[in-house]
C-alpha positions as CSV (number, residue, x, y, z in Angstrom):
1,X,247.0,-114.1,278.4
2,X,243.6,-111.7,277.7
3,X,241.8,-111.1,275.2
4,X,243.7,-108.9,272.5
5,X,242.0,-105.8,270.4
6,X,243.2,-103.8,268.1
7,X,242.4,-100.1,268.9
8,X,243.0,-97.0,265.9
9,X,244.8,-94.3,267.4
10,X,244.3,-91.3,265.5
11,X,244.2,-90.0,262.7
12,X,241.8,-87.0,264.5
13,X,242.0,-87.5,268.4
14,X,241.4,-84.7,271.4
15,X,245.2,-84.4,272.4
16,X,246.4,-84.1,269.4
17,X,247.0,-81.3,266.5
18,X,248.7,-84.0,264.2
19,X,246.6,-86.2,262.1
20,X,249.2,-89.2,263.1
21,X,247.3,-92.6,262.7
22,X,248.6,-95.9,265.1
23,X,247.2,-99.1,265.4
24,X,247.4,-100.1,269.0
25,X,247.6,-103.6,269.8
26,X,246.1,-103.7,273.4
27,X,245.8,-106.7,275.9
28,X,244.2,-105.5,278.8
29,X,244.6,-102.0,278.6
30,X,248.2,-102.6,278.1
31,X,250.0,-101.7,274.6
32,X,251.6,-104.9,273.7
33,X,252.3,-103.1,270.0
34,X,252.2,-100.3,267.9
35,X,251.9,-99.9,263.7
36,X,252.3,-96.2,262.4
37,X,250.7,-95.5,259.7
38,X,252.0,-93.3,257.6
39,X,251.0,-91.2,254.1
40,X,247.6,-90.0,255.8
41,X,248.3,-86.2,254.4
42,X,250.6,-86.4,251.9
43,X,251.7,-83.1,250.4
44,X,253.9,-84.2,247.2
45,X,256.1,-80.6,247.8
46,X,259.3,-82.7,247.2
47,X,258.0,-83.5,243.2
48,X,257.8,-79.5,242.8
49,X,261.4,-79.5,241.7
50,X,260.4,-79.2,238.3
51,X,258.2,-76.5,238.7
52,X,259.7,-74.1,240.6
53,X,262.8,-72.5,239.7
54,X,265.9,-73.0,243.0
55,X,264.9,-69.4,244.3
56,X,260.8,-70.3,244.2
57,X,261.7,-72.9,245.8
58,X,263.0,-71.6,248.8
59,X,259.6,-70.9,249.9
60,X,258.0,-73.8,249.0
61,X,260.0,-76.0,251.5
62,X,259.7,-73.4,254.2
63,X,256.0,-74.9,253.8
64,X,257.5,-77.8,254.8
65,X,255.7,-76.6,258.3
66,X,254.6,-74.0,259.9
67,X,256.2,-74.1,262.9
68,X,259.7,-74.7,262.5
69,X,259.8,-73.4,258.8
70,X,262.8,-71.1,259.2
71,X,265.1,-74.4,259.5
72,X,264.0,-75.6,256.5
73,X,264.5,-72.9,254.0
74,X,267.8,-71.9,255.6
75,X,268.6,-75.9,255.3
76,X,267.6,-75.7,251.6
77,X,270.0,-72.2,251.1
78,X,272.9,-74.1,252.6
79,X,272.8,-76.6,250.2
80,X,272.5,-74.6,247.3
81,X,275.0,-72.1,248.5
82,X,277.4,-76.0,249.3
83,X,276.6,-76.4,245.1
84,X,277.7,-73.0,244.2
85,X,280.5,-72.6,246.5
86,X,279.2,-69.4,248.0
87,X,280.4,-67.9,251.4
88,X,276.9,-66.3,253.0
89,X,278.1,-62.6,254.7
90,X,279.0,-63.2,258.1
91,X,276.6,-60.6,259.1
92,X,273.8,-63.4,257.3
93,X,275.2,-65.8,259.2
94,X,274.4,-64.3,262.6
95,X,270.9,-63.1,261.5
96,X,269.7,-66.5,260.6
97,X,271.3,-67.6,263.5
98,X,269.1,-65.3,265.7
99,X,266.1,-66.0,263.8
100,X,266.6,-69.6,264.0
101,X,267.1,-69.5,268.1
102,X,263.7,-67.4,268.0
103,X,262.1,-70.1,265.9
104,X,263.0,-72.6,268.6
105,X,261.6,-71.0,271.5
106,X,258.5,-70.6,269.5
107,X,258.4,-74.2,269.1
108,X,259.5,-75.3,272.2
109,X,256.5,-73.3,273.8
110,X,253.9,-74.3,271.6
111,X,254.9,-77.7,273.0
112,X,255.2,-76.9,276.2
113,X,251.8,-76.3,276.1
114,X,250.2,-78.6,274.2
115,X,251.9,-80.7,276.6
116,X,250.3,-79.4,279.9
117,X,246.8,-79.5,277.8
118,X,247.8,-83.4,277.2
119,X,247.7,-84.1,281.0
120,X,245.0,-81.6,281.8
121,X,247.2,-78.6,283.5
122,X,244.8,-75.8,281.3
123,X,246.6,-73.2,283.2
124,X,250.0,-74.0,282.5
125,X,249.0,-74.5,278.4
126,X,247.5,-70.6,278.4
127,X,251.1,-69.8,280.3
128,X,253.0,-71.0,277.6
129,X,251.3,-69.7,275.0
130,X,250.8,-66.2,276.2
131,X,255.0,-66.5,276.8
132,X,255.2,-67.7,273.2
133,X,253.3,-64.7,272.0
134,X,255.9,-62.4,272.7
135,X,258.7,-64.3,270.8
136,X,256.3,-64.3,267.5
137,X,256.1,-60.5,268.4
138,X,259.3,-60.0,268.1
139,X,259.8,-62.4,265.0
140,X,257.1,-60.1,263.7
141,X,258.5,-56.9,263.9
142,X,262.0,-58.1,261.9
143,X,260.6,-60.7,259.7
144,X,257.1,-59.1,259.0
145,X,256.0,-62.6,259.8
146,X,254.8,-64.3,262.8
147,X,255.0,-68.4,261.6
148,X,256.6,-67.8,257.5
149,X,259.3,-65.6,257.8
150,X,260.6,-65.8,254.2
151,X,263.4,-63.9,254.8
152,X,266.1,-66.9,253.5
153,X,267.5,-66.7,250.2
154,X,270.2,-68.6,248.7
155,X,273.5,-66.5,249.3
156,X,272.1,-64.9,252.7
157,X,269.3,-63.1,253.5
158,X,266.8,-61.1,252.2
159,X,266.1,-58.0,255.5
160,X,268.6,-57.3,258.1
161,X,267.9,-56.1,261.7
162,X,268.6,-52.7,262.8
163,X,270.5,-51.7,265.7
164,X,267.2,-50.6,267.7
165,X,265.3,-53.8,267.0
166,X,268.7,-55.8,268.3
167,X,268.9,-53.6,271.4
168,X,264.4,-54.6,272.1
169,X,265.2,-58.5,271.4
170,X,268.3,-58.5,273.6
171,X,266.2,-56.6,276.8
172,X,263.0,-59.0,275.6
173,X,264.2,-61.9,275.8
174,X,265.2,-61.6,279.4
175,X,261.8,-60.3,280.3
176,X,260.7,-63.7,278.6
177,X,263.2,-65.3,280.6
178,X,262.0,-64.4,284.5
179,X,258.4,-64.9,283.3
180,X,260.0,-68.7,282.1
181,X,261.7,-69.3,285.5
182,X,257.8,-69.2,287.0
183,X,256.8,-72.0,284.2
184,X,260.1,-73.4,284.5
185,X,259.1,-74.2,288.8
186,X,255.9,-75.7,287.7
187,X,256.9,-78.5,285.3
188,X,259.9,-79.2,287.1
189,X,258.7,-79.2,290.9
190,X,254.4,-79.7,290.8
191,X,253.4,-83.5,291.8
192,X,250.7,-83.2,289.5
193,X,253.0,-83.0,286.0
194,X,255.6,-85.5,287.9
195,X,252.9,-88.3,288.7
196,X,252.0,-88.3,285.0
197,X,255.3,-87.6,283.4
198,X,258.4,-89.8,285.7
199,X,259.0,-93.0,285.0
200,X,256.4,-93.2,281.4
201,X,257.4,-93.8,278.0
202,X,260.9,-94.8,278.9
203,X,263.5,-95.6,276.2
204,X,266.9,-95.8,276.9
205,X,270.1,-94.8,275.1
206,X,270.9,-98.2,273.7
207,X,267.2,-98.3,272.6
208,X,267.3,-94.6,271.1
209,X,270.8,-95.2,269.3
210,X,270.0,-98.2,267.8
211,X,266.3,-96.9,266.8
212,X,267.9,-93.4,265.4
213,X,266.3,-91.3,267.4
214,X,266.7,-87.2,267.1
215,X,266.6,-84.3,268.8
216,X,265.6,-83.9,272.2
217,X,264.2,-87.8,272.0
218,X,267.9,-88.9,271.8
219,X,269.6,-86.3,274.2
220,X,266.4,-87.0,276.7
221,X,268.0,-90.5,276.6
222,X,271.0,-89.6,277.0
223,X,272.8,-89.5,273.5
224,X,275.1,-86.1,273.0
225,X,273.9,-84.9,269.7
226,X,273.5,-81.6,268.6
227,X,273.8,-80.7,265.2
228,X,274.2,-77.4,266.0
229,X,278.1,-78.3,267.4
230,X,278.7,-78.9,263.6
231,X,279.2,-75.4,263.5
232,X,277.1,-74.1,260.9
233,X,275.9,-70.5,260.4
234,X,277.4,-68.8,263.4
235,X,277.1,-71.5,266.3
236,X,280.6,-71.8,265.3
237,X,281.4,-68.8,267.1
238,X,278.7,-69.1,269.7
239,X,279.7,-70.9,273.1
240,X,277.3,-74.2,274.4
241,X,276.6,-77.6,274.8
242,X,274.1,-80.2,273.9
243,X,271.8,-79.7,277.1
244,X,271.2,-84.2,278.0
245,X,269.0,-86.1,281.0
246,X,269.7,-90.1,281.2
247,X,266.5,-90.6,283.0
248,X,264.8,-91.3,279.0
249,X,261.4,-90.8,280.1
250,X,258.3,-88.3,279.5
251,X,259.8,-86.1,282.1
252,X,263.3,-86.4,280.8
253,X,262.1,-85.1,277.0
254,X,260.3,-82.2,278.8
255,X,263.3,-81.3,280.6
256,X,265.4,-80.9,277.2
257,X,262.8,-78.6,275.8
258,X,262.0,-76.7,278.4
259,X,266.1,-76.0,279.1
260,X,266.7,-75.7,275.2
261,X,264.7,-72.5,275.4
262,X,267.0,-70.9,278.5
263,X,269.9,-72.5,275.9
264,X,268.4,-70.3,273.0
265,X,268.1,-67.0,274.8
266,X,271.7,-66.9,275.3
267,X,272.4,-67.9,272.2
268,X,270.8,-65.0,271.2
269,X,272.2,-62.9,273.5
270,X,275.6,-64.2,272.7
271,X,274.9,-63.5,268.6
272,X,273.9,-60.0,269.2
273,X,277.0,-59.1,271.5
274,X,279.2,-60.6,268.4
275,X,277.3,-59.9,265.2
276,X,279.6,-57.9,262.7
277,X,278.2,-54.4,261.7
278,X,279.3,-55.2,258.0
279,X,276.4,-53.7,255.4
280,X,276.5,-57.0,253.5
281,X,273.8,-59.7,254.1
282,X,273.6,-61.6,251.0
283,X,275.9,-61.9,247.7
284,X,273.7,-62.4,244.7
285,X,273.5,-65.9,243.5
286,X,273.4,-66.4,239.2
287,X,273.3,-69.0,236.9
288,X,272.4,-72.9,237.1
289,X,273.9,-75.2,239.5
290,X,275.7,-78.7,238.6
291,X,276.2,-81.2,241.6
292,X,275.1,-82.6,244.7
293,X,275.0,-81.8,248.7
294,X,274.0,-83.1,251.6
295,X,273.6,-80.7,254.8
296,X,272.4,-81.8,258.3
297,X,270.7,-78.7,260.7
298,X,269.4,-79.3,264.2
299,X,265.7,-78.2,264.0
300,X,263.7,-77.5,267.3
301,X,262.3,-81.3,266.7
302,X,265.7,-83.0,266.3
303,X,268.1,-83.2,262.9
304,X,266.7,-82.9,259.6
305,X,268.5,-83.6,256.6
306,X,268.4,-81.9,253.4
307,X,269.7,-83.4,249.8
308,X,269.4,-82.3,246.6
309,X,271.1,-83.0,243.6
310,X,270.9,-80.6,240.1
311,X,272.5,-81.3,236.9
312,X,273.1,-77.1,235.4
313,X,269.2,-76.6,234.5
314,X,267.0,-74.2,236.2
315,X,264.9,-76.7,238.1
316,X,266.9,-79.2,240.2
317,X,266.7,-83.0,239.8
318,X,266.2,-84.3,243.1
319,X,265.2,-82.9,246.3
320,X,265.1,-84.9,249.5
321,X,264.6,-84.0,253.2
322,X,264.2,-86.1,256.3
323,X,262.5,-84.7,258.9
324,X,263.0,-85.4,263.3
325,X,259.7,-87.0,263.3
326,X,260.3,-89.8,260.8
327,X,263.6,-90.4,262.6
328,X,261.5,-90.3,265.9
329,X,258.7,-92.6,264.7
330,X,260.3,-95.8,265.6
331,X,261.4,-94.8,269.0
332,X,257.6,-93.6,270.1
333,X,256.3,-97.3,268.8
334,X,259.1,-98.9,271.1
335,X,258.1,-96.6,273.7
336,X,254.7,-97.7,274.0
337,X,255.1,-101.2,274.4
338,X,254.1,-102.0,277.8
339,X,252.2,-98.3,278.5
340,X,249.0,-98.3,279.9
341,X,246.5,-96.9,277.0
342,X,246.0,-94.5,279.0
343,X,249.2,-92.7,278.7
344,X,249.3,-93.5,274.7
345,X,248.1,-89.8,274.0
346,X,251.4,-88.5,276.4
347,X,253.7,-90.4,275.3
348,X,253.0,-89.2,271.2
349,X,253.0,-85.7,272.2
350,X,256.6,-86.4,273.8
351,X,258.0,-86.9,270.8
352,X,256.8,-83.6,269.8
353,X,255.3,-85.3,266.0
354,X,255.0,-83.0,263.3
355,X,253.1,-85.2,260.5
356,X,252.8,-82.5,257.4
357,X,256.5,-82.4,258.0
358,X,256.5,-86.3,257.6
359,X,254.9,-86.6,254.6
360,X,256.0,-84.1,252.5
C-alpha cells in the first residue's frame, strides 16, 4: 500500500465556476475517497419566509440560481397555487412550459461548454456558448430577461407571448438545431472528447438508485426518471420520453444533456403548435393561505423539490427546497473512488454542480 495524502479540492479551482470544496483522499494518484464539504456559501434565502410576503417571495427563490431560476419560482407558484386550490389558465400553462424548455437549453449549453473547457477542447466551449446566446436572445425579447425572467406569479403568469414572437422561436429554434447537429458530431464522434470521457466516472444503476441520484446522473445510468412525465404544466399534453444511456459513465451524462436539448426544441415546437389562444394567463390570487404541499419539477440538473407549509398569515411558516445537486453529491463522491486525480476536475463537472443552489 503507498503512502496516503489528503489533497483539498476546491473551494476555488481552474475548472470550475462552483466554489464546491472535497477532500480527496489519494494513494498514489488514485482517489481512494472523497468528503464534500458542504456550507462554504451559505445564502440563508430559505429563513426569508418571514420577511417577504408569498408574492415577494416568488422572486426571492428564483435567486435560488441564476441559471435554472425559472424552475424554481414556477416550482414555488405550484405549490402555492396546490394551497389555494387554484387552476393556472391553460394558456399559463403552455407559456411556462415554453419558457421552462428555453431555460433548459440554456443550461444544458452552458454545460456543454464548460465541459469541453474541462478537457481542453477551447473551440468546442466558444461553440456552445455562442449557440447558447441565441436561446437567451430569445428569452430576452419575451421575458425582458436574459438569466431572471421574473415573469412567474402565483396563479400564472405575469407577460404572455404574442403571435409574432411564437412564430421567430418556432423558426429559431430550428436554426439552433442544424447549428447543434455540427456540435452534436463533435462530442459524439471526436477521439479526443471519447479518450477523456468513455469508460471515467462510472456509476451504475444499482449504485445511482440506491445513492438517489437525479436528473441526467440517474438516466445517464440508466434509471427512467423524468419528472416531467408527472405531467405538470403542459407536458401533460406534450408527447416524449425520458431520453436514458446504460453505459453510466462521463460520456453517458454528456450524452443525456446534449440529447435533452434536441428533446426541448420539440417540446417547444410541440407547445406552440397546441397552445390555446385564450386571453387569460393568470387568475388573481387573494388572501392568506392555510396548509401544506409538496410539488416535485424536473430542473435542467435533475428533480428538485419544493415544500412549504403556511398556517393563514401573510408570511409562510416553512419553506424547504431540495435541489439536483445535493441529491447528486453522493453519487459524484462514489464516482471518484478509484479515478485517477487527474480526471477529479471531469468527473465534478459531470454532475453539472450548482453550489449556491446547494446551500440556500
Amino acid at each position: 500500500m503507498g503512502k496516503r495524502s489528503i489533497i483539498p479540492y476546491g473551494p476555488q479551482h481552474p475548472v470550475l465556476p462552483e466554489p464546491i470544496h472535497i477532500d480527496l483522499v489519494i494513494e498514489d494518484e488514485r482517489v481512494i475517497e472523497a468528503i464534500p464539504s458542504v456550507g462554504f456559501i451559505h445564502r440563508g434565502l430559505e429563513s426569508l419566509v418571514d420577511r417577504r410576503d408569498i408574492h415577494q417571495l416568488t422572486y426571492v427563490i428564483e435567486r435560488t440560481c441564476g441559471i435554472c431560476s425559472f424552475g424554481h419560482g414556477m416550482g414555488y407558484c405550484e405549490t402555492m397555487e396546490d394551497i389555494f386550490g387554484v387552476e393556472v389558465p391553460k394558456r399559463a400553462k403552455f407559456l411556462r412550459t415554453i419558457w421552462f424548455e428555453l431555460s433548459r437549453m440554456h443550461s444544458h449549453l452552458l454545460w456543454l461548454g464548460l465541459l469541453a473547457d474541462a478537457f481542453g477542447y477551447e473551440n468546442l466551449f466558444y461553440q456552445c456558448w455562442r449557440i447558447r446566446e441565441k436561446v437567451l436572445d430569445l428569452i430576452e425579447m419575451t421575458t425582458g430577461g436574459r438569466v431572471i425572467f421574473s415573469v412567474n406569479k402565483i396563479g400564472g403568469v405575469l407577460k404572455d407571448i404574442s403571435p409574432e414572437h411564437l412564430r421567430l422561436i418556432d423558426s429559431s429554434i430550428d436554426d439552433i438545431k442544424a447549428e447543434l447537429e455540427v456540435i452534436k458530431k463533435t462530442f459524439i464522434e471526436d477521439s479526443t472528447v471519447q479518450s477523456r470521457l468513455r469508460g471515467i466516472g462510472i456509476i451504475t444503476k444499482e449504485q445511482a438508485h440506491a445513492l438517489g441520484c437525479a436528473g441526467p446522473v440517474a438516466r445517464a445510468s440508466g434509471i427512467r426518471c423524468d419528472m416531467r412525465k408527472r405531467g405538470y404544466e403542459a407536458y401533460q399534453f406534450l408527447d416524449f420520453e425520458p431520453i436514458i444511456s446504460d453505459a453510466g459513465d462521463c460520456f453517458a451524462r454528456c450524452y443525456c444533456r446534449l440529447m435533452e436539448v434536441f428533446q426541448s426544441i420539440d417540446l417547444i415546437h410541440q407547445a406552440i403548435g397546441m397552445i390555446p389562444d385564450e386571453t387569460d394567463i393568470s387568475i388573481d390570487v387573494k388572501g392568506n393561505p392555510t396548509g401544506e404541499s409538496f410539488i416535485r419539477i424536473e430542473q435542467p440538473r435533475g428533480e428538485a423539490v419544493f415544500y412549504v407549509k403556511a398556517s393563514g398569515k401573510p408570511h409562510i411558516d416553512r419553506f424547504r427546497l431540495r435541489t439536483p445537486t445535493f441529491a447528486n453529491l453522493p453519487g459524484l463522491c462514489e464516482m471518484l473512488k478509484g479515478a485517477e486525480l487527474s480526471d477529479v476536475g471531469l468527473m465534478v463537472v459531470t454532475i453539472d454542480p450548482c453550489i449556491s443552489c446547494t446551500e440556500r
